[in-house]
N, CA, C and O atoms as a GROMACS GRO file, in nm:
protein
  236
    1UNK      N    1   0.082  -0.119   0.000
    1UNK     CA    2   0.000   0.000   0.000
    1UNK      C    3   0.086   0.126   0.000
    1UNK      O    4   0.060   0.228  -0.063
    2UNK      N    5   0.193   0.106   0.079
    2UNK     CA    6   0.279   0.230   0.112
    2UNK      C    7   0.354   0.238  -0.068
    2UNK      O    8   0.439   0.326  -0.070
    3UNK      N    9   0.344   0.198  -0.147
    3UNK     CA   10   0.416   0.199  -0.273
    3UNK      C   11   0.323   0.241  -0.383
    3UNK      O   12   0.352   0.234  -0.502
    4UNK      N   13   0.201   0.291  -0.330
    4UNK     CA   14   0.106   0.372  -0.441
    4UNK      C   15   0.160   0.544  -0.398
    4UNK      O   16   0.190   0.640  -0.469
    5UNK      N   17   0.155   0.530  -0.285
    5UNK     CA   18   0.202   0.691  -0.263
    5UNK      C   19   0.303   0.764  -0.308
    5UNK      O   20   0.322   0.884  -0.294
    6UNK      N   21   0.389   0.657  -0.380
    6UNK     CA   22   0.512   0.703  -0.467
    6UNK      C   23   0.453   0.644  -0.605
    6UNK      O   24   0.463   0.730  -0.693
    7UNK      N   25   0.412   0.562  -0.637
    7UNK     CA   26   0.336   0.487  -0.794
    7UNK      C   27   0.258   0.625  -0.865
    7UNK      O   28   0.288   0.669  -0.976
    8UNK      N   29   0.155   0.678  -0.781
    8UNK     CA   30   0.057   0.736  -0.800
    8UNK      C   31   0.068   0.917  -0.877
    8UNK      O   32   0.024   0.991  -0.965
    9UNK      N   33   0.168   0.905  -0.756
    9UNK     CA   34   0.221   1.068  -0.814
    9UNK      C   35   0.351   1.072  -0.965
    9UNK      O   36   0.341   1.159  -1.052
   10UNK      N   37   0.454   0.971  -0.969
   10UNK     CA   38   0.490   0.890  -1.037
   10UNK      C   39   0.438   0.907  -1.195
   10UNK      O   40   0.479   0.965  -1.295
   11UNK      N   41   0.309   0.811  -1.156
   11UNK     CA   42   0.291   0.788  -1.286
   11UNK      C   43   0.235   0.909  -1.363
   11UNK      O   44   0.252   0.928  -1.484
   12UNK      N   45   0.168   0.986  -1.280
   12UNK     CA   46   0.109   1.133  -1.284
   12UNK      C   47   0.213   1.227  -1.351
   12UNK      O   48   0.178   1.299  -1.444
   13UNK      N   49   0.330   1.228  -1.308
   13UNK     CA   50   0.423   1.293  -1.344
   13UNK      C   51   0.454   1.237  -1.512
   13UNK      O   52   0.438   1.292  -1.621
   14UNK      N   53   0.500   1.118  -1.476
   14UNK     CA   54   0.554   1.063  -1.681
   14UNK      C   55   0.380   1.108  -1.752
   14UNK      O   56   0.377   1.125  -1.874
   15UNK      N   57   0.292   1.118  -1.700
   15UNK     CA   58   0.147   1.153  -1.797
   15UNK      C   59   0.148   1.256  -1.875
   15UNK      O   60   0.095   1.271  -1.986
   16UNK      N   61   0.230   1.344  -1.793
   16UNK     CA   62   0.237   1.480  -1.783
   16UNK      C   63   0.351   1.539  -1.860
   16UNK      O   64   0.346   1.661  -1.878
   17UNK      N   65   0.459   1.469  -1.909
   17UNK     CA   66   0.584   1.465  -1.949
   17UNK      C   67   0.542   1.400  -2.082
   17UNK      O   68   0.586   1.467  -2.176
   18UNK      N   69   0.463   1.276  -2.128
   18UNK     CA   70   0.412   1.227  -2.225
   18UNK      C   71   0.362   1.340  -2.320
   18UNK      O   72   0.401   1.353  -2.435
   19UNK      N   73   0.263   1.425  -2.252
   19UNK     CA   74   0.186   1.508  -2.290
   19UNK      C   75   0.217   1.638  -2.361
   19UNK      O   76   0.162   1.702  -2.451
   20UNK      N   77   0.379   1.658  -2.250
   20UNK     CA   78   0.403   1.800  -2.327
   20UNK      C   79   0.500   1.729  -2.451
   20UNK      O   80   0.479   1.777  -2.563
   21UNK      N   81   0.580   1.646  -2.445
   21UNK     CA   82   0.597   1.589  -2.570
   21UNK      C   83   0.540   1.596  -2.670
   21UNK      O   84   0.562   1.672  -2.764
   22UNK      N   85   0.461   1.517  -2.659
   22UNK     CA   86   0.333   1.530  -2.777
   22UNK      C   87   0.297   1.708  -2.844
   22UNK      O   88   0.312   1.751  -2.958
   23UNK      N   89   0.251   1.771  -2.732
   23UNK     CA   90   0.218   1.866  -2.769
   23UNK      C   91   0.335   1.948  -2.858
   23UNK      O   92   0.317   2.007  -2.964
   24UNK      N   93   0.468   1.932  -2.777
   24UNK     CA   94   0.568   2.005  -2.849
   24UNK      C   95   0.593   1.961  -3.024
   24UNK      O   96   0.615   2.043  -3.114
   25UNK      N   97   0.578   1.763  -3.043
   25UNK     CA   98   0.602   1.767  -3.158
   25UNK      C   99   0.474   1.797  -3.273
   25UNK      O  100   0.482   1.796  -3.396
   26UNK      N  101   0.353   1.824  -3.185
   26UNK     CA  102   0.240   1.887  -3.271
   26UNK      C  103   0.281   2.007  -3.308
   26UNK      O  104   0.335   2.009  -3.419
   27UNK      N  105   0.272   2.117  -3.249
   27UNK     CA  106   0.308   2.278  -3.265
   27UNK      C  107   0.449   2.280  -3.369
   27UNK      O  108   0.479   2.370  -3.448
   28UNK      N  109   0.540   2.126  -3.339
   28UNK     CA  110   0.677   2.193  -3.452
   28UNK      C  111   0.636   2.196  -3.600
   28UNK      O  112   0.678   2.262  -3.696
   29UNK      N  113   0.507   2.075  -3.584
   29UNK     CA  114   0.443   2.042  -3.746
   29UNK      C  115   0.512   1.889  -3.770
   29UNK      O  116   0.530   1.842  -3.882
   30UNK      N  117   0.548   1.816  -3.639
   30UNK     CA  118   0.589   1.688  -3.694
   30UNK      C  119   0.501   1.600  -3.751
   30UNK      O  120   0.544   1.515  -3.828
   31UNK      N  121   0.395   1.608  -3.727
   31UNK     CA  122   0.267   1.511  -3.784
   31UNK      C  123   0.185   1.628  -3.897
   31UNK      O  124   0.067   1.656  -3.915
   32UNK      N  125   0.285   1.667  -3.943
   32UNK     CA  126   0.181   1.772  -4.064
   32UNK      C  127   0.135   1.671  -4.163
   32UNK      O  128   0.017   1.636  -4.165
   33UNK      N  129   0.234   1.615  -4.254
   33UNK     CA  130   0.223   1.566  -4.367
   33UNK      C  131   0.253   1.356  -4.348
   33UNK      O  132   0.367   1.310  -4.354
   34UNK      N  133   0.148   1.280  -4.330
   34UNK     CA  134   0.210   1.198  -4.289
   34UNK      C  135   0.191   1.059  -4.427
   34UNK      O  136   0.213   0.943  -4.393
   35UNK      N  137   0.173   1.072  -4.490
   35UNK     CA  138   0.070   1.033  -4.651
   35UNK      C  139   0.197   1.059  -4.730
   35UNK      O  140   0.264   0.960  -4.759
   36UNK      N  141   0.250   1.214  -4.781
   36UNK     CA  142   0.307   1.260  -4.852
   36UNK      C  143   0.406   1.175  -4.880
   36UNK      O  144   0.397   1.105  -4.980
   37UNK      N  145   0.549   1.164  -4.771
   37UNK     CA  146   0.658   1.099  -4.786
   37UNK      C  147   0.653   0.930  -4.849
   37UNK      O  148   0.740   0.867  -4.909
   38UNK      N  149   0.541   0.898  -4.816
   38UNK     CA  150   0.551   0.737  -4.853
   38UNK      C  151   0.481   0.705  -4.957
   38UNK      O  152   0.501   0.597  -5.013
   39UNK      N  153   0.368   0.808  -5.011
   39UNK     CA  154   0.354   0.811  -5.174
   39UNK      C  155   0.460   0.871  -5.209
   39UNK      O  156   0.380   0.809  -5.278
   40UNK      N  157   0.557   0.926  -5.237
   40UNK     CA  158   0.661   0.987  -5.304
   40UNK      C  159   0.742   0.877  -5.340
   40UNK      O  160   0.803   0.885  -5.446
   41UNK      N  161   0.754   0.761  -5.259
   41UNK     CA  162   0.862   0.633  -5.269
   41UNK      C  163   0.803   0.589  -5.363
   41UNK      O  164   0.872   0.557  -5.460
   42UNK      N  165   0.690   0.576  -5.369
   42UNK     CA  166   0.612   0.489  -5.490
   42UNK      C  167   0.617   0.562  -5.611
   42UNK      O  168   0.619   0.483  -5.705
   43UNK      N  169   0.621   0.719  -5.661
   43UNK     CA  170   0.653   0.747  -5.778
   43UNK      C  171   0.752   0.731  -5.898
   43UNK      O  172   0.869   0.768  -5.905
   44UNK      N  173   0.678   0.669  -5.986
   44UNK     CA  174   0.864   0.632  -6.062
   44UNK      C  175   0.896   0.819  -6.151
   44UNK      O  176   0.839   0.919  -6.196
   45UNK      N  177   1.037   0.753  -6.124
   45UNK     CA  178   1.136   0.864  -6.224
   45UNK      C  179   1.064   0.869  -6.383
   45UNK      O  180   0.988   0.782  -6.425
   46UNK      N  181   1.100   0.975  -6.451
   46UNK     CA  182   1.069   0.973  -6.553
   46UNK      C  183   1.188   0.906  -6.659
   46UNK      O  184   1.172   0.830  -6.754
   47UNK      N  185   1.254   0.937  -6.629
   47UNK     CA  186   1.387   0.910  -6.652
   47UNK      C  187   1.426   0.749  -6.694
   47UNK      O  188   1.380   0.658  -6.625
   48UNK      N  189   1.516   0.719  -6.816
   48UNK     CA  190   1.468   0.553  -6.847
   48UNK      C  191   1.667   0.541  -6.835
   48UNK      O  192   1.728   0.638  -6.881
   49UNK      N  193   1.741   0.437  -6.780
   49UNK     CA  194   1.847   0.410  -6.806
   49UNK      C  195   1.924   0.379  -6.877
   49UNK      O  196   1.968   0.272  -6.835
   50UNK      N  197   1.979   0.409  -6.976
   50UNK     CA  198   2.043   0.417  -7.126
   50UNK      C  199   2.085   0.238  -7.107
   50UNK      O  200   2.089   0.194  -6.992
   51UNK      N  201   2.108   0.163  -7.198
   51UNK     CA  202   2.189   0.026  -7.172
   51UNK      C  203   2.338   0.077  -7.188
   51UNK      O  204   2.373   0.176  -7.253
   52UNK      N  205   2.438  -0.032  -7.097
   52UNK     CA  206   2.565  -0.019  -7.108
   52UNK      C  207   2.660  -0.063  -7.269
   52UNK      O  208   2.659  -0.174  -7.323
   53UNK      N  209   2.727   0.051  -7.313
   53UNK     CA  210   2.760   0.014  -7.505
   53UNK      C  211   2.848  -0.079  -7.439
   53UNK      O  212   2.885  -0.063  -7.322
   54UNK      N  213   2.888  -0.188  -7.519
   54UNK     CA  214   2.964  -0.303  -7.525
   54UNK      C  215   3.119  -0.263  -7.456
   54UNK      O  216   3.168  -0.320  -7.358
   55UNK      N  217   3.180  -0.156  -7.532
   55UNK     CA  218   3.332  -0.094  -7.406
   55UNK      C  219   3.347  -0.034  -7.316
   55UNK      O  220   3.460  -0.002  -7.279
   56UNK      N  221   3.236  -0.001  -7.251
   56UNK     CA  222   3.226   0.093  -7.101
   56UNK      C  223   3.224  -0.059  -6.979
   56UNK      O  224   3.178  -0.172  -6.993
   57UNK      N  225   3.301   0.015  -6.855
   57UNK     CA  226   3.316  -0.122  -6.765
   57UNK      C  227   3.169  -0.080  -6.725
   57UNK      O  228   3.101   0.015  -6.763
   58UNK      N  229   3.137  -0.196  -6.622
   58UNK     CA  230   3.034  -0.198  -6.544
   58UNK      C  231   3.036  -0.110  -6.429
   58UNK      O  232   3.153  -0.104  -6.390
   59UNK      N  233   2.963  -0.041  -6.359
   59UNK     CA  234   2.976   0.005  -6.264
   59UNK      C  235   2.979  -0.036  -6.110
   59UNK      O  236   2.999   0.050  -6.024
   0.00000   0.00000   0.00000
């Protein structure tokens, strides 16, 4: 029992620490765009890769 009186306030505290976290990475705009970046992986280049001429080494 005597170990809620330290648990209690405790956990109250990390709630509270969770929270302004959060809030801080809302206000920087970390969760602005969260869609954007991972359709972008999926777009192809326009761009087509020439074939290698028969005397150029490989890369």
């Amino acid at each position: 029992m005597e170990a809620l009186y330290l648990l209690i306030p405790l956990s109250v505290v990390v709630v509270f620490i969770a929270l302004w976290v959060y809030f801080t990475a809302s206000d920087s705009g970390q969760f602005d765009d969260l869609v954007g970046p991972g359709l972008r992986v999926l777009q192809d280049d326009d761009t087509t890769a020439k074939p290698p001429t028969p005397g150029e080494p490989h890369p």
